[in-house]
Steps between C-alpha positions, in 0.01 A plus 500: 500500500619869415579751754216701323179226563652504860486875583167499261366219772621679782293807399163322412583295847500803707189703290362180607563520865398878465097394377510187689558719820211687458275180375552296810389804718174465331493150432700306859152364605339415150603162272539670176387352150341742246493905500219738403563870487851429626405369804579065586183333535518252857441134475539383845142434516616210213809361687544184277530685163816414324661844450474619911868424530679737256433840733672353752746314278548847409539647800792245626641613220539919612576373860781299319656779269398788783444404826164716612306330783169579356588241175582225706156555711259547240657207368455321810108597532424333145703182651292507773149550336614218285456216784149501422566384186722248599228364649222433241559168338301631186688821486858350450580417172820459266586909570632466847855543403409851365342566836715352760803545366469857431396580840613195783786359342619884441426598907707156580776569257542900666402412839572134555075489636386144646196596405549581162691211418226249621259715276674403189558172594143416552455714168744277335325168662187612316637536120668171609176359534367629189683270296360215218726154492367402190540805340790610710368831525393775738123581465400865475201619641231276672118507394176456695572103500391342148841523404450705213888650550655214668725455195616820430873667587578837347815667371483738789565187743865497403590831735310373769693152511862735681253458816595140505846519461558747753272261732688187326818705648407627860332134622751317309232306404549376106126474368471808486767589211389120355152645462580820365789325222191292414271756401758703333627132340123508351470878441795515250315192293132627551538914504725574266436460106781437272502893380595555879184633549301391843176377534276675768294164607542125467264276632630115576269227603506435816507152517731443248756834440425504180439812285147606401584811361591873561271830545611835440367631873632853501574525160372559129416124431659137514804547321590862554741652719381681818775767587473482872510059488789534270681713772405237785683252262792708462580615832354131665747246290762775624427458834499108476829514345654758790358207761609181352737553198292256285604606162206447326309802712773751392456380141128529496502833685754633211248407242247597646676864553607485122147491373404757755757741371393398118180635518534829666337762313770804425378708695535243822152542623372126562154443430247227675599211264778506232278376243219807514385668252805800487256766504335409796627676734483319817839444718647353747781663725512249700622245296779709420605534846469124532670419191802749606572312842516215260723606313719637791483145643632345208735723386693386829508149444628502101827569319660847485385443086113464590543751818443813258171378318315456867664811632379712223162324484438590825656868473221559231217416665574666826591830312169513311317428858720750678449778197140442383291275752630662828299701728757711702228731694536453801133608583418161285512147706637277193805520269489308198153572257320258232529151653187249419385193659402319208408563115110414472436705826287857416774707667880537405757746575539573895717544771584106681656427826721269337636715233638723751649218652719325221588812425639592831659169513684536111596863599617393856742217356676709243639746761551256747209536756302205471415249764460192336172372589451200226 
């Protein structure tokens, strides 16, 4: 990395601790997912949604880099709120790395908390228990008991599997890394398409593991490439790679990352699903976030030949989110603009917890302020 993306970092990093000061003043008893008018939205009255760990992911993230008590406490409240949700058998589902880790397994890592650490684990014994032998599989969500989704896993599963190898790690305890190697082991044969393009959903039978077929969930159709999915595959194989140095993970996360970077428009803005109709208009900033981190990730695991195609990757995307979807008022709750949940929804284009988040984290690790939370 040049001297110049490190002092360009260092300055985005601290106009990010600027807003972010102001934001958790308003925001240190709320669990953040949406923004209208400027102002976060609270979703503590939903504690098992999948997205009420990036706030606080967030937060751990400030009190890292800057030290102020009141990060570290707001941070702490969302933890806290979060045992309910721990709780509700129905509520967990495949997301709890993205919730526990962000928030627990952050307060254990700072603070070395008892508490926390038991959190995750149980967190961790969940996802554990999520998992299909026949299919080899983690399940994604649950359903009201006819086992209509019984046989689904998702794309997005791959960044919540780090949960088990940290627990895999702390309890010395090895099914946790076997179970997570074996539903990356069938991600990298199910998700990803020979293009390098991911799949959003693939449902298995759950009897016998075998395929049934794919679904295009979030995205345009069956077949088409949903931005933010691609950047769960990106950044996830990454992360399996960083935690067990099976080969295969790196090499599927680098092609995965190759056909991410192939179909960015010129402009860098990244819409809902690569395959859209150009016109369209609707984006996605948070996939570029994700798919930066990604690309951070790998660029420190390959050759100093492939390091520059990663670096620069990831350089592109978080310039065009720094210089045209940034909100820098500091009057406004969010930073990063035009994130969508998924294509066929009526509304596109709005400020998302999580975009802030991967873009904290991407900024964070290029000037050398990250905690590593994954």
């Amino acid at each position: 990395m040049g001297n110049d993306d490190y002092a360009w970092a260092g300055r985005v990093a601290d106009k990010i601790y600027e807003k972010m000061k102001m934001s958790v003043m308003r925001n240190r008893d709320k669990i953040p997912y949406l923004a209208a008018d400027g102002i976060f939205d609270d979703w503590s009255d939903r504690i098992s949604w999948w997205t009420n760990g990036f706030y606080g992911g967030q937060l751990w993230q400030l009190y890292h880099a800057y030290g102020d008590g009141i990060f570290r406490q707001a941070a702490k409240n969302i933890e806290d709120k979060l045992d309910q949700g721990l709780a509700d058998y129905m509520g967990m589902d495949h997301d709890s790395g993205f919730k526990w880790l962000l928030t627990a397994v952050a307060n254990y890592k700072k603070t070395g908390s008892a508490r926390s650490k038991n959190r995750a684990l149980l967190a961790a014994a969940n996802l554990v228990g999520r998992f299909n032998l026949a299919g080899r599989f983690i399940r994604a969500w649950n359903d009201k008991g006819n086992g209509d989704t019984a046989g689904w896993a998702i794309i997005d599963c791959m960044m919540n599997l780090p949960l088990l190898y940290w627990a895999g790690q702390e309890t010395n305890d090895p099914r946790f890394t076997q179970i997570a190697k074996a539903h990356a082991d069938t991600a990298v044969k199910a998700f990803i398409r020979e293009n390098g393009s991911a799949s959003h959903i693939v449902q298995f039978d759950v009897d016998t593991g075998k395929i049934k077929g794919t679904l295009g969930g979030q995205g345009m159709e069956t077949g088409s490439s949903w931005t933010r999915g691609q950047a769960w595959a990106v950044y996830g194989f990454a992360l399996s790679y960083r935690h067990t140095r099976i080969e295969k993970y790196l090499e599927t996360a680098k092609k995965a990352a190759v056909y991410f970077e192939s179909c960015i428009p010129g402009n860098g803005i990244i819409p809902v699903d690569f395959c859209q109709d150009k016109e369209l208009g609707w984006e996605d900033s948070s996939a570029a976030a994700i798919a930066a981190c990604g690309m951070l990730e790998i660029e420190t695991h390959v050759t100093e030949e492939e390091k520059g195609f990663f670096h620069k990757t990831a350089m592109k995307l978080l310039k065009t989110l720094e210089e045209n979807r940034s909100n820098w008022d500091t009057d406004v709750d969010y930073i990063i603009e035009n994130c969508s949940v998924a294509y066929h929804d009526d509304k596109h284009n709005f400020p998302m917890v999580y975009g802030d988040y991967y873009f904290t984290e991407a900024v964070f690790k290029l000037c050398g302020k990250e905690l590593f939370l994954w």
